[in-house]
C-alpha positions in Angstrom: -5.1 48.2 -16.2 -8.5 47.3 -18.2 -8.2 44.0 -16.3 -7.8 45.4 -12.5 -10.9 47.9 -13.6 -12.8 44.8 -14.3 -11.7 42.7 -11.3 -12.0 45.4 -8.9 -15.7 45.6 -9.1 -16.3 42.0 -9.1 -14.4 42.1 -6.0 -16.8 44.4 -4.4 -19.5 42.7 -5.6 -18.7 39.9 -4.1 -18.0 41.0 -0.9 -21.4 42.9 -0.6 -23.1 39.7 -2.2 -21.6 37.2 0.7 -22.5 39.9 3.4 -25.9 40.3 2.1 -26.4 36.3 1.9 -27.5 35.8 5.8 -30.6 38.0 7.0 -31.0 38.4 10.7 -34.1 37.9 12.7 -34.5 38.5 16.2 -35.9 36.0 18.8 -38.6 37.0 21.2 -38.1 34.3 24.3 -40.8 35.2 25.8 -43.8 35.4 23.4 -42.0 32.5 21.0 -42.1 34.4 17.9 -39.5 36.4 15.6 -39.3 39.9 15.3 -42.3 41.8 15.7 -44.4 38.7 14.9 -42.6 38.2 11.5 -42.6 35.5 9.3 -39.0 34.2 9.0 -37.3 35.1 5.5 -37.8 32.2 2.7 -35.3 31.1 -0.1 -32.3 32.6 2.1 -30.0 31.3 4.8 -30.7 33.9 7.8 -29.3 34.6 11.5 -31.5 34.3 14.6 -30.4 36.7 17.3 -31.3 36.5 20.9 -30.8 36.9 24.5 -29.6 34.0 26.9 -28.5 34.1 30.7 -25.1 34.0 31.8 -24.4 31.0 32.3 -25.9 29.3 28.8 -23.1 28.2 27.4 -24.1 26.3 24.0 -27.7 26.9 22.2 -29.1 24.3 19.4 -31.8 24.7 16.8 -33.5 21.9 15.2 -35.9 22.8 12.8 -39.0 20.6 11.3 -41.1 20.3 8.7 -44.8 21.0 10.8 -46.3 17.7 10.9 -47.1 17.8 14.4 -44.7 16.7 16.9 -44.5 13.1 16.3 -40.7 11.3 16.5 -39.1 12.6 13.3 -35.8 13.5 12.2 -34.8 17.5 12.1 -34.4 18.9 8.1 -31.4 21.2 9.6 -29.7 21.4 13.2 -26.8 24.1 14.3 -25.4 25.4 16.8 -23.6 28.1 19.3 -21.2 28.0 21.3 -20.1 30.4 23.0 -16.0 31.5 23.2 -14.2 31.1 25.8 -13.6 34.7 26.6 -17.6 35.9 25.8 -19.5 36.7 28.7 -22.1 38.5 26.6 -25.8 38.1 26.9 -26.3 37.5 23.7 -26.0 34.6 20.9 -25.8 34.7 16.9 -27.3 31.4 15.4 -27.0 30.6 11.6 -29.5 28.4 10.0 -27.6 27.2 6.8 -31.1 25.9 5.2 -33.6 28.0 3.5 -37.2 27.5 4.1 -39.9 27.4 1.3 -41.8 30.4 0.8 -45.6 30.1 2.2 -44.5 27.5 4.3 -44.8 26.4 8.5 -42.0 24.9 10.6 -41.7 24.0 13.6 -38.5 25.5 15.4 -36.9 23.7 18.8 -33.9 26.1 20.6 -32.2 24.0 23.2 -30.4 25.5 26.1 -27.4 24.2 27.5 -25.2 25.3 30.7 -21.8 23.8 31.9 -22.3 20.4 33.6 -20.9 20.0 37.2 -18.7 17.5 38.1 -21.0 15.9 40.5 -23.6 15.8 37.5 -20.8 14.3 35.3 -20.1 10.8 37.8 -23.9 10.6 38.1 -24.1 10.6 34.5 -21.1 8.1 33.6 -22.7 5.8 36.7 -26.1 5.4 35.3 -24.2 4.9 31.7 -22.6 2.5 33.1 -24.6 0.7 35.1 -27.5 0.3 32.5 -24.7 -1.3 30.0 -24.0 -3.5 32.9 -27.1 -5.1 33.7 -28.1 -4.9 30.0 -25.1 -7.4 29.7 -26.3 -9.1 32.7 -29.7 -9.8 30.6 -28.5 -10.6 27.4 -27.1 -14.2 28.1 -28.7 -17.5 29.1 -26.0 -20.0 30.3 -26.7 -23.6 29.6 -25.0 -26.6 30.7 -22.2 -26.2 28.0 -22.3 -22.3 27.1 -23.2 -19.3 27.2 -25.8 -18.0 25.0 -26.6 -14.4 23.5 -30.4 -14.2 23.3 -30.3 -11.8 20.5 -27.5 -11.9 17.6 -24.3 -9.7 17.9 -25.3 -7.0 15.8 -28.5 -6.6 17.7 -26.8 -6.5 21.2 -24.5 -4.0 19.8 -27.1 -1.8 18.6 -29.2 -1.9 21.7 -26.0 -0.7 23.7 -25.0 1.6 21.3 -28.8 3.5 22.1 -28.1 3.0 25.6 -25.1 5.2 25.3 -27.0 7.9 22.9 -30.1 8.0 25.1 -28.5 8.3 27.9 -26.3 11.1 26.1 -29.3 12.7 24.9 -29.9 15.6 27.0 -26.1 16.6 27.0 -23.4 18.1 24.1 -20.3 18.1 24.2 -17.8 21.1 23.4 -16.1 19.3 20.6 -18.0 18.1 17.3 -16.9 14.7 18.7 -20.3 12.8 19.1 -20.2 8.7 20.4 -19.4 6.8 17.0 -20.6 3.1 18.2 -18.7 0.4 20.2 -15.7 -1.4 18.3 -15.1 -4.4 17.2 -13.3 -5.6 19.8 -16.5 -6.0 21.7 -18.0 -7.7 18.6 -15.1 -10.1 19.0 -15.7 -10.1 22.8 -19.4 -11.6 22.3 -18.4 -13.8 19.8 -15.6 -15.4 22.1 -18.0 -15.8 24.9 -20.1 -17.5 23.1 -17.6 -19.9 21.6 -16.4 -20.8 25.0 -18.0 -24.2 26.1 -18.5 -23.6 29.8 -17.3 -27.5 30.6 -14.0 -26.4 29.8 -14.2 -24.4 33.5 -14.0 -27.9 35.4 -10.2 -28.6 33.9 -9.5 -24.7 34.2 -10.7 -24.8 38.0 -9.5 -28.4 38.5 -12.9 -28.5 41.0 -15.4 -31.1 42.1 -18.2 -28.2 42.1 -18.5 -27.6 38.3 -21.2 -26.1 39.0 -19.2 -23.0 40.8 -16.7 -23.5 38.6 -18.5 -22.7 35.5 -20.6 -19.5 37.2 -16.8 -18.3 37.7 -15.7 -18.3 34.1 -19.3 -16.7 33.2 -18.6 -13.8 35.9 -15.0 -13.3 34.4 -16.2 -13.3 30.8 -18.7 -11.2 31.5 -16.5 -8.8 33.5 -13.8 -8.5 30.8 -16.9 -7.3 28.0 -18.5 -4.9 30.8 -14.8 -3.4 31.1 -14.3 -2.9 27.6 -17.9 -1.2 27.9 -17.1 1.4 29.9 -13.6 1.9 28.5 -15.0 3.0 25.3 -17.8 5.1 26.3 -15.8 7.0 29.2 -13.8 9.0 26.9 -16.9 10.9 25.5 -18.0 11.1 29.2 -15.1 12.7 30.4 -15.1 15.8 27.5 -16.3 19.0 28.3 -20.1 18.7 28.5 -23.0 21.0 28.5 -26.0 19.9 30.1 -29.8 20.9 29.1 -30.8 23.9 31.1 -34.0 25.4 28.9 -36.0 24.9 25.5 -38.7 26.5 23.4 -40.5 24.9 20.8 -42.3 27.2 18.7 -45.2 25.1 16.5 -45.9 25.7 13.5 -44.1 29.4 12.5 -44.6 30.7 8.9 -42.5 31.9 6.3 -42.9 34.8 4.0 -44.4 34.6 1.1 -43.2 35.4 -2.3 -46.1 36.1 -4.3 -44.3 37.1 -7.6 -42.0 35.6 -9.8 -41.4 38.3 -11.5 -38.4 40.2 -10.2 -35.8 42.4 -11.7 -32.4 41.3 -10.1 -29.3 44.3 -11.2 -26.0 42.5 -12.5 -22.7 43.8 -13.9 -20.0 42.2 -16.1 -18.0 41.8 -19.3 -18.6 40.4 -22.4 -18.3 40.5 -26.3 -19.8 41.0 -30.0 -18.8 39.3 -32.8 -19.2 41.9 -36.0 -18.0 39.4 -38.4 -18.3 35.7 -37.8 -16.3 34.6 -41.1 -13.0 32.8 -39.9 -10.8 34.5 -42.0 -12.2 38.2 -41.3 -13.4 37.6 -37.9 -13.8 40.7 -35.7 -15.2 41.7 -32.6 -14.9 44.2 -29.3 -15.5 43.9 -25.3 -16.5 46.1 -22.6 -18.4 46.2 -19.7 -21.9 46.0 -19.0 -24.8 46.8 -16.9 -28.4 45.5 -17.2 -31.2 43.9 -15.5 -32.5 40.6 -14.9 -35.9 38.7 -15.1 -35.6 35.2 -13.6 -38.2 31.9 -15.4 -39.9 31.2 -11.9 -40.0 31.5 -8.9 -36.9 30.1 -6.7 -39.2 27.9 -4.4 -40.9 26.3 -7.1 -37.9 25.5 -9.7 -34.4 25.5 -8.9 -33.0 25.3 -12.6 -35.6 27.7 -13.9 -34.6 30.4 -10.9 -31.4 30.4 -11.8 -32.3 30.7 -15.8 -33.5 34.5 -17.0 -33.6 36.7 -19.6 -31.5 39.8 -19.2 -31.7 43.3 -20.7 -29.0 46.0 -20.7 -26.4 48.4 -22.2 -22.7 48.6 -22.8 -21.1 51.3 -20.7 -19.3 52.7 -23.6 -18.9 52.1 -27.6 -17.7 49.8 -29.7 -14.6 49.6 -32.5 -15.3 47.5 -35.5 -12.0 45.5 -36.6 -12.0 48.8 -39.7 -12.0 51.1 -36.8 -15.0 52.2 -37.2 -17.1 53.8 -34.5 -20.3 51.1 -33.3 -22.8 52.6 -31.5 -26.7 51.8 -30.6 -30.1 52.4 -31.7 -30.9 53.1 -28.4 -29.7 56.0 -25.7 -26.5 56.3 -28.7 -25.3 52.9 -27.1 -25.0 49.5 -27.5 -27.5 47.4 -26.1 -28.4 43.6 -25.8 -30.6 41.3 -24.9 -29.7 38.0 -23.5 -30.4 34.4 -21.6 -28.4 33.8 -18.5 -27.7 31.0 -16.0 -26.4 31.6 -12.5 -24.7 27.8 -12.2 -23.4 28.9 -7.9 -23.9 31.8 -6.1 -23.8 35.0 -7.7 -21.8 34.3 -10.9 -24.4 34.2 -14.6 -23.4 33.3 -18.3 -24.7 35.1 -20.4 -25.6 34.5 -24.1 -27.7 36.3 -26.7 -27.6 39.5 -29.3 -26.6 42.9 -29.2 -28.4 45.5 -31.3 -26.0 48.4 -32.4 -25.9 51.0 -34.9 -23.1 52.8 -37.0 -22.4 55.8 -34.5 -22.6 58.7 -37.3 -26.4 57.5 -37.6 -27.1 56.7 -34.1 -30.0 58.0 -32.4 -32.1 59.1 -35.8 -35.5 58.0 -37.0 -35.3 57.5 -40.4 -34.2 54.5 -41.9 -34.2 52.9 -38.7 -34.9 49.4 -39.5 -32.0 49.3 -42.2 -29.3 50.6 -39.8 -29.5 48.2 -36.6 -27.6 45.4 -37.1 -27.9 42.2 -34.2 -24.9 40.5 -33.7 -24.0 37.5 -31.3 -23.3 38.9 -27.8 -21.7 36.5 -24.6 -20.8 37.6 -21.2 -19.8 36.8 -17.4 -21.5 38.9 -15.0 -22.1 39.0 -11.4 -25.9 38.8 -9.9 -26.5 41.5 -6.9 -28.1 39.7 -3.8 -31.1 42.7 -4.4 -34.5 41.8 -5.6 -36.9 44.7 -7.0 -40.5 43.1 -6.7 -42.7 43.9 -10.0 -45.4 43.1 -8.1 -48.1 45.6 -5.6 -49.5 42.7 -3.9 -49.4 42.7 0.0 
């Protein structure tokens, strides 16, 4: 029973501590800011909330550091979709990365609506139709062969983007994104290349080599332009959404945290040792409640965030391994003092001492300093996701 009294708390904790990990902020479309002009929450993974038309269908953030809006890769990028049975206004966007305190992003929400079927074969024709005359471009024929005018893995690449870019205003349903030609179009080039076009005049058994050769170049070239197009079509054919809207809000602050001195609650379990010899060792558990000061702030040092120095008190009192009654200087209850680390989430270790006090003396003056005894204290406890700010700055 003392354990499911222990576990059932934690169990709440948790549950409150997970629910309380996402904050939600609301988007104003119109006047591209947050809230009521808010800064967006620091240090914390949050929710942005908003309103879409009907027929948006998928919404994207990508979210930079604000250095302008020069070619740059995003620091996070997520998505909605919305189900197949939602017809709501409305989207709910997590952003699984948490911004420094004091800080400006920039913030671009993409729109997306269904693509039409006629929008779909325009879109796999001018895929396909830019692979093909890249192809066309990318060899010189000679008397003997054919000739790449870039290497393979540069021809490869430079179709690969063809494919992206042209892919670029478009998402599909499915986490599925284009992974790259194969290798069989690696082996393609590399056969096309290795074929000396003289070999046509036996294989066409003509007078006109010249014809001859131009026909083995077009079927060459027609076998890699097939391949082409049957390895891009698949991610073609998927369910597609196509850009509709966006809003790029520039430069958006964060809050900022100006103290790092807060008092964070936690709860837990632990033990004192009253007698560390081996061969009389004693000591008691119970629970525990107390408070907790963290070494910085959590935007300037991760480790030293997670470290702090904790004060509390033992819910009840302690028996000695003589059965005797332990109490504590303070409040007629034990008390401690400690250092923690939270190593994930909302679980700390605790380690430190515990000050306590023979119970038929507790709570008197005199002879104060002789009576408290410190003794080695460790504990588990669980870190509530609530923040009391010492400071009264605004």
């Amino acid at each position: 029973m003392r354990i499911i009294a222990l576990l059932l708390p934690l169990l709440i904790i948790f549950i409150n501590n997970v629910q309380a990990q996402y904050e939600t902020v609301l988007l104003n479309y119109e006047k591209s800011y947050f809230g009521e002009n808010q800064p967006l929450p620091a240090e914390k993974y949050f929710i942005i909330n908003g309103t879409i038309r009907p027929d948006v269908h998928y919404v994207e953030i990508q979210l930079f550091s604000a250095k302008g809006k020069a070619d740059r890769k995003p620091l996070e990028t997520n998505f909605w979709k919305r189900d197949f049975n939602n017809s709501t206004p409305a989207f709910n966007l997590p952003v699984n990365y948490k911004l420094k305190e004091g800080k400006d992003y920039d913030i671009l929400l993409n729109f997306f609506r269904t693509i039409t079927e006629k929008e779909r074969a325009k879109l796999t024709r001018d895929i396909f139709g830019t692979l093909d005359a890249y192809v066309d471009q990318s060899f010189n024929m000679s008397n003997k062969k054919l000739k790449l005018l870039r290497n393979n893995r540069q021809v490869i690449n430079d179709m690969n983007e063809i494919v992206e870019r042209g892919m670029s205003l478009y998402r599909s349903r499915t986490l599925a994104t284009f992974p790259g030609f194969s290798d069989m179009v690696k082996l393609k080039l590399e056969q096309i290349e290795g074929i000396k076009l003289k070999k046509a005049e036996k294989m066409e058994m003509e007078t006109d080599t010249t014809g001859a050769r131009m026909n083995l170049r077009s079927k060459l070239i027609k076998e890699l332009k097939y391949i082409l197009h049957k390895e891009s079509a698949p991610y073609l054919n998927a369910e597609i959404y196509v850009l509709l809207d966006d809003k790029y809000i520039d430069n958006y602050p964060t809050e900022t945290i100006r103290n790092a001195y807060y008092l964070a609650p936690h709860f837990g379990y632990g033990g004192v040792a009253f007698n560390t010899n081996p061969d009389e060792f004693s000591y008691d558990s119970d629970m525990y409640v107390g408070l907790s000061v963290p070494l910085a702030k959590r935007s300037k040092n991760k480790f030293l965030s997670n470290t702090s120095i904790s004060f509390g008190a033992f819910i009840s009192n302690f028996e000695d391994g003589d059965g005797n009654k332990i109490s504590g200087p303070l409040f007629k209850i034990p008390t401690y003092v400690s250092l923690g680390y939270r190593p994930f989430g909302f679980f700390r270790i605790q380690a430190g001492v515990a000050f306590l006090e023979d119970a038929s003396t507790a709570g008197t003056v005199s002879g104060f300093e002789d009576k408290v005894e410190i003794r080695p204290f460790v504990g588990i406890s669980a870190e509530l996701n609530v923040w009391f700010n010492l400071s009264n700055n605004k």
